[in-house]
N, C-alpha and C positions, 0 to 999 in steps of 0.2 A: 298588416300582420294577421295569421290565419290560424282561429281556434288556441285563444292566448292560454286559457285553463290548462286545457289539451295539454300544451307545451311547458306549461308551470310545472304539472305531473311527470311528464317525460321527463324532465332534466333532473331530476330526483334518482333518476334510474343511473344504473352503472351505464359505460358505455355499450359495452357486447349488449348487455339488453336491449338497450335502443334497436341497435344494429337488428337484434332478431326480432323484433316487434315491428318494425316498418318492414321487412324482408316480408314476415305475414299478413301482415296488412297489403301490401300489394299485392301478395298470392289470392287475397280475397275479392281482388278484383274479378278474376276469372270465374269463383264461386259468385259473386253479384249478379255478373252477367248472365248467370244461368237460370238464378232463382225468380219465383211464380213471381210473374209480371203485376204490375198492377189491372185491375178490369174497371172498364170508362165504358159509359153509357148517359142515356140524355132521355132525360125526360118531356114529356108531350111539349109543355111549353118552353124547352129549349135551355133549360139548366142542363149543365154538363154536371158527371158527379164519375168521381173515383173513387176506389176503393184499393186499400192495398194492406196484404190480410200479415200479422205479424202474431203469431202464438206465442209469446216469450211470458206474456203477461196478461193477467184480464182483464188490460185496461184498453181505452180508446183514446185517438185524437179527431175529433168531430171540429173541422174548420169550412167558412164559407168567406170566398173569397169575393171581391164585388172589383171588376174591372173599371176600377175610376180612383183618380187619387188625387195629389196637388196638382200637378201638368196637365189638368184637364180643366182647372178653374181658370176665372178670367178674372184679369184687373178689377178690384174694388172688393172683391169677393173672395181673395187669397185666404187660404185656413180653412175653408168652409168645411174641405171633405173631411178634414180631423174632428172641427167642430160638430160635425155631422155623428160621427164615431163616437162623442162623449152624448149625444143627445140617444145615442140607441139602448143606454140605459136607463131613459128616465121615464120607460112606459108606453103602455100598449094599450089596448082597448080592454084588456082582460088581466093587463098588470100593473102596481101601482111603481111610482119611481122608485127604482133601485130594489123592487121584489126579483128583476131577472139576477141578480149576483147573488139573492142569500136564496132563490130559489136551488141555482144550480151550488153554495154553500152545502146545503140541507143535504143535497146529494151526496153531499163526499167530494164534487170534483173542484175545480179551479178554472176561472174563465178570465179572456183579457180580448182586448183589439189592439192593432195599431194600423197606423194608417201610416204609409209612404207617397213618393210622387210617384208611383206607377198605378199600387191597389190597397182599397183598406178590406182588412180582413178582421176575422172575428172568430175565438176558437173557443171548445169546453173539453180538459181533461177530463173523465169520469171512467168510472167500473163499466165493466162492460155491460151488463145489465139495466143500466142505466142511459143507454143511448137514444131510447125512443123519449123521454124524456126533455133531454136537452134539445133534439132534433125539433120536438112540438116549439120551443122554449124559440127557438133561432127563426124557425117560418113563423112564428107570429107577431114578430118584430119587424120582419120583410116584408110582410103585410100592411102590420095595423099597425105600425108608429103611430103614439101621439104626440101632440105639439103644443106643450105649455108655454106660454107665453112669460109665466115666470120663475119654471122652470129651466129653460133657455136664459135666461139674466142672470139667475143663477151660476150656472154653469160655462158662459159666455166668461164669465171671471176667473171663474178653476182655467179656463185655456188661456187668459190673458197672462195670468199667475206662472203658468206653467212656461209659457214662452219668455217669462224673467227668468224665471229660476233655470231652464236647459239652456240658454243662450245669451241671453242680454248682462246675466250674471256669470257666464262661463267663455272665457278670454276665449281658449281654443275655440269654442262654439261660433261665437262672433267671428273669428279669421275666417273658418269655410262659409258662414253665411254670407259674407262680404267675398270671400274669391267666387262664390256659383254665379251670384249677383254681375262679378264682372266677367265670367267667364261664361256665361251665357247671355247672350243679348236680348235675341228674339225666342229663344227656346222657352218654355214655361219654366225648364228645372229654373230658371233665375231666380224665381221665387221660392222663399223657404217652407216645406210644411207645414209649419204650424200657423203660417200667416206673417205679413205684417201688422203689427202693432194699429196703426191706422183702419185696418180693412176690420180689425177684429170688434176694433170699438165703434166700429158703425154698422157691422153687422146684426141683425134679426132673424128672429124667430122665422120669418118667410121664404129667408134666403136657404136656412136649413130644411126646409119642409120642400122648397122648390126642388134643393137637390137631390133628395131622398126619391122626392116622385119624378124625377127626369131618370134616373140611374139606379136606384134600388129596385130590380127587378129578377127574376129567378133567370131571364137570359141572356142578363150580364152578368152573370154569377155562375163559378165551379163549387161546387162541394166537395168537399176531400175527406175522405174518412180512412184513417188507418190503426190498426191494432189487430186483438182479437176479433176479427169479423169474420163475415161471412160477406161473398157479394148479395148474394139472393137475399139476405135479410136487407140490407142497406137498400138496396133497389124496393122492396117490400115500405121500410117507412119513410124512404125518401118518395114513395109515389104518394103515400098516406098523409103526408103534408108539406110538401111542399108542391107537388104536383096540382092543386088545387089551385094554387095562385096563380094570378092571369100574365099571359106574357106582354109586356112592355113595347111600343115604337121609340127605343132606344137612341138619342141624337147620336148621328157619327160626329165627334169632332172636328176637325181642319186639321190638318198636318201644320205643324210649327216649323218648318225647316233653319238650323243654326246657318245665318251667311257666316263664310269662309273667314278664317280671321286672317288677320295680315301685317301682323306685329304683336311684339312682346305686349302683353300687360301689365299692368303692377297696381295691387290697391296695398295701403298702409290701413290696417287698425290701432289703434291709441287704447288700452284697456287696463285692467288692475290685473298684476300679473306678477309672479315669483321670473319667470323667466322670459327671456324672448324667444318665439316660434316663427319659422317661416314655413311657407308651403308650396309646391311646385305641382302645379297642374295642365296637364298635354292633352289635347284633345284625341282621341286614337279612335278605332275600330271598335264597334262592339260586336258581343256574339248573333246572330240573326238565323245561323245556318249551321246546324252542328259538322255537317260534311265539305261547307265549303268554306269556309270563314278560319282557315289556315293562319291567320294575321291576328288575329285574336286571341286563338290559342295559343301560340307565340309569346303573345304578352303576358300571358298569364303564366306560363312561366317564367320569364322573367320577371316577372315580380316576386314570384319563390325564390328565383336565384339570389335576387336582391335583398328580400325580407321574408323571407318564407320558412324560417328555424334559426332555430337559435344561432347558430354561428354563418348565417347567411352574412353574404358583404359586404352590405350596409353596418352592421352591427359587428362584425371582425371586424375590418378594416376601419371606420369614423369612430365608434364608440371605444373600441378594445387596444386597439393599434396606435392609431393617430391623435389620439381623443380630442377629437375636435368637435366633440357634441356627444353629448348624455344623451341623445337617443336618435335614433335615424329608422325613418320606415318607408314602407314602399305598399301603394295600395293599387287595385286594380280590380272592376267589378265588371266584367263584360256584359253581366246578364241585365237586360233593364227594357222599357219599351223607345226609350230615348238616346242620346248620345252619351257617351261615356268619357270619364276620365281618368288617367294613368296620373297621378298620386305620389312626389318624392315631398317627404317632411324631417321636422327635426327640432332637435333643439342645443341650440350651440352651444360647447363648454368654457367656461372660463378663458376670456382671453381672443378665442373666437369670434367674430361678428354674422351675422345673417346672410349677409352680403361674400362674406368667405365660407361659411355652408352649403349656400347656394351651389357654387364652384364645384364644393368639392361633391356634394349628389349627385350635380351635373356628371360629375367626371368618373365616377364609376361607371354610368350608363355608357361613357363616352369609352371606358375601356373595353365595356364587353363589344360596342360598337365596333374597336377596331382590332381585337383580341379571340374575341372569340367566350365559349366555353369549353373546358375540353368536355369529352364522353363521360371520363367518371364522372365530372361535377354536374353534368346534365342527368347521369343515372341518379344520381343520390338529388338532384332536385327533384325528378319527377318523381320520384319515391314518395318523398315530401308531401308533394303535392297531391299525388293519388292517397296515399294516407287521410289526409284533411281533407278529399271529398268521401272515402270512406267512415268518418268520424258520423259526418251528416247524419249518417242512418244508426247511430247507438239509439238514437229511442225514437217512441212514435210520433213524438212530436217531430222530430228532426226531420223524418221522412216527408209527413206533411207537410212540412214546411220547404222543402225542395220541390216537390209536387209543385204546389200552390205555386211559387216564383216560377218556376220553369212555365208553368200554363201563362200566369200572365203578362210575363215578357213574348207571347208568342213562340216558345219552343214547346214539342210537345211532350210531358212528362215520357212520355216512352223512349227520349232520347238523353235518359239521363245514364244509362248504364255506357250508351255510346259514345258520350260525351269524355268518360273516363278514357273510354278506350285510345279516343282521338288524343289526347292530352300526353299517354303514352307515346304516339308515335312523331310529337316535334322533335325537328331535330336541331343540332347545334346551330347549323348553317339558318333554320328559320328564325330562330331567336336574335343572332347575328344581325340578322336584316332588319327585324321591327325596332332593335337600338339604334341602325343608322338611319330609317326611316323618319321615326316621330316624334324625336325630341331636340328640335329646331327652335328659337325664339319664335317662328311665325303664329303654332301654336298653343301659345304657355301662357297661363297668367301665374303671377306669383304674389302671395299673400303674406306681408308680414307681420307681425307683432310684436310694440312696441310697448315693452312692457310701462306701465303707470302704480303707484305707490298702492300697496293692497290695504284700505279701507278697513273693510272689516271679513267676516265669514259670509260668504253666502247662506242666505235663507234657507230653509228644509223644503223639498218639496211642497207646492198646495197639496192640502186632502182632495183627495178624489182623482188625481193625476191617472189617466190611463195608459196604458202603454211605453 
């Protein structure tokens, strides 16, 4: 499901509104394409930095992005690069723990990280005026980490805390941490980001500090800066500090290669739960090549067709029509450094079983399989769907944050206007094809949830939770 807010707003609206609001959102494709590009450049020791200038406001989004995530860790040491992520606030040679959040407070701005299994990134909204600031603020972290040893113990708890309360206390959470697990063997993604539970409680201060100096380095790192800027200023204090810091011999990891699967899956979760959830997952295509990777694109509309507005037909058709389940979605992330999955879920109505769910998501895929789309339904998808990549860029952060993913899945942020373009010219007949293509038993695991007598309320949050 894509940009759920977004659509909360929209459907508030009359219909005709709608209809002219997406008509102009897709005209703004063409005004996208045309507008001042973003300007990339690289400094002596090999940090890449973008810029990309937005006048609307005197604010900035200042992000650095660090090419290393959970899929780059090894058995015993899962979690590290999050736990990494919570240790880059507790102090520098020149700051004391948790001075970098009320420093950049003082400013006016707002700072956070999060870490995924591709890259952990690290960002500061602030006034414009205030960007050399936070800039000094970011390169002296990248530098001069320090490494309390009980500081680290400390904090090693906030992330054990945090991985109950996002998962081990959250039913859904547990179904995809247990389908990635079975649905990747050999790939790292099998491992969840935040760790497991075992790796976390034997984890050390060492293990943090190792990672930091193998992989926190300015030439495995993009800077992305966008708002009010100027490039000459940002090239100006991006050479003033961070340029000074020395470039890294950076480990190439091993390519993880997923073997081919060769039969259905199935993992069952047991959990405390209001309802039962199943989930269906296909191993498909990812994006790699904006120009050539046709198959991808494909998918990605179909999954707008399928779940990609409100009266898409997953949600017509199982929820509104048939109602054979309170909720049906359809997910599809092509962008990533690893393999990807295509995503049917749900939750079955009264009366319904998981196992008749199943069927019936299967079976929509199966119709457009042998059906088709027609042209309108494909124009008012890609509409959809060009809208919700146009959304991305309402603020400075959104841009950055495309930026940023785009770099470090390997595509390069200059092929993000192209990207729209491509997405515009699928057509029915390729969509057609990647339904009868990839959704076989060979490559599907499927996760169910059986619901268990709900206990009590989950926990609040731990304080300090990042991201």
């Amino acid at each position: 499901m894509r940009n759920p807010v977004a659509r909360f707003y929209l459907q508030l609206l009359p219909q005709s509104l709608r209809r002219l609001l997406f008509a102009l959102l897709a005209s703004c494709c063409a005004v996208a394409a045309s507008a001042a590009p973003a300007t990339e450049f690289m400094l002596k020791n090999g940090m890449k930095v973008i810029v990309k200038e937005d006048r609307r406001a005197p604010t900035v989004a200042h992000m650095v992005w660090y090419r290393i995530g959970a899929m780059d860790e090894v058995n015993g040491t899962t979690g590290v690069a999050h736990a990494l992520e919570h240790m880059m606030f507790k102090g520098t040679k020149k700051l004391k723990p948790g001075e970098f959040s009320a420093r950049v407070a003082e400013l006016g701005g707002r700072e956070n990280a999060f870490t995924s299994r591709d890259f952990t990134a690290y960002f500061q909204q602030i006034e414009k005026s205030r960007l050399a600031q936070v800039m000094a603020l970011e390169a002296d972290r990248m530098a001069n980490l320090q490494f309390d040893k009980s500081e680290f113990e400390r904090e090693i708890k906030v992330v054990m805390e945090e991985r109950r309360w996002r998962t081990e206390d959250q039913a859904i959470s547990k179904v995809h941490e247990a389908l990635n697990a079975a649905a990747w063997t050999a790939h790292p993604y099998h491992h969840p980001v935040v760790g497991w539970m075992n790796d976390l409680q034997s984890m050390t201060v060492e293990d943090a500090r190792a990672w930091h100096d193998r992989f926190y380095a300015p030439n495995n790192a993009v800077l992305v800066v966008t708002g009010d800027v100027s490039p000459a200023e940002v090239r100006r204090l991006a050479e003033k500090y961070f340029s000074r810091i020395k470039t890294k011999s950076v480990p190439v990891t091993k390519p993880q290669a997923e073997p081919a699967q060769a039969g259905l899956r199935r993992v069952i979760v047991k959990a405390p739960a209001e309802n039962p959830y199943v989930a269906l997952a296909f191993k498909v295509p990812q994006l790699k090549d904006v120009e050539k990777d046709d198959e991808a694109l494909a998918l990605d509309v179909l999954s707008t067709v399928l779940d990609g507005y409100d009266n898409a037909r997953l949600n017509a058709r199982l929820v509104r029509t048939e109602r054979v389940a309170n909720s049906a979605g359809s997910s599809y992330d092509a962008i990533a450094r690893g393999p990807v999955l295509f995503i049917l879920d749900g939750v079955p109505a009264k009366g319904t079983t998981t196992e008749q769910l199943e069927k019936h998501l299967r079976g929509e895929v199966e119709r457009i399989a042998r059906e088709g789309v027609s042209e309108s339904e494909l124009k008012r998808v890609k509409t959809q769907l060009i809208a919700s990549q146009i959304y991305k860029r309402d603020s400075i952060f959104g841009q950055a944050m495309e930026i940023g993913t785009m770099e470090m899945s390997g595509i390069p942020h200059r092929m993000i206007d192209r990207l729209i373009e491509r997405l515009g010219q699928v057509s029915a007949q390729q969509v057609q094809a990647v339904a009868q293509k990839y959704f076989g038993d060979d490559a599907l695991t499927i996760a169910t949830l059986v619901p268990l007598p709900l206990a009590q309320k989950p926990a609040a949050p731990p304080a300090g939770a990042r991201h």
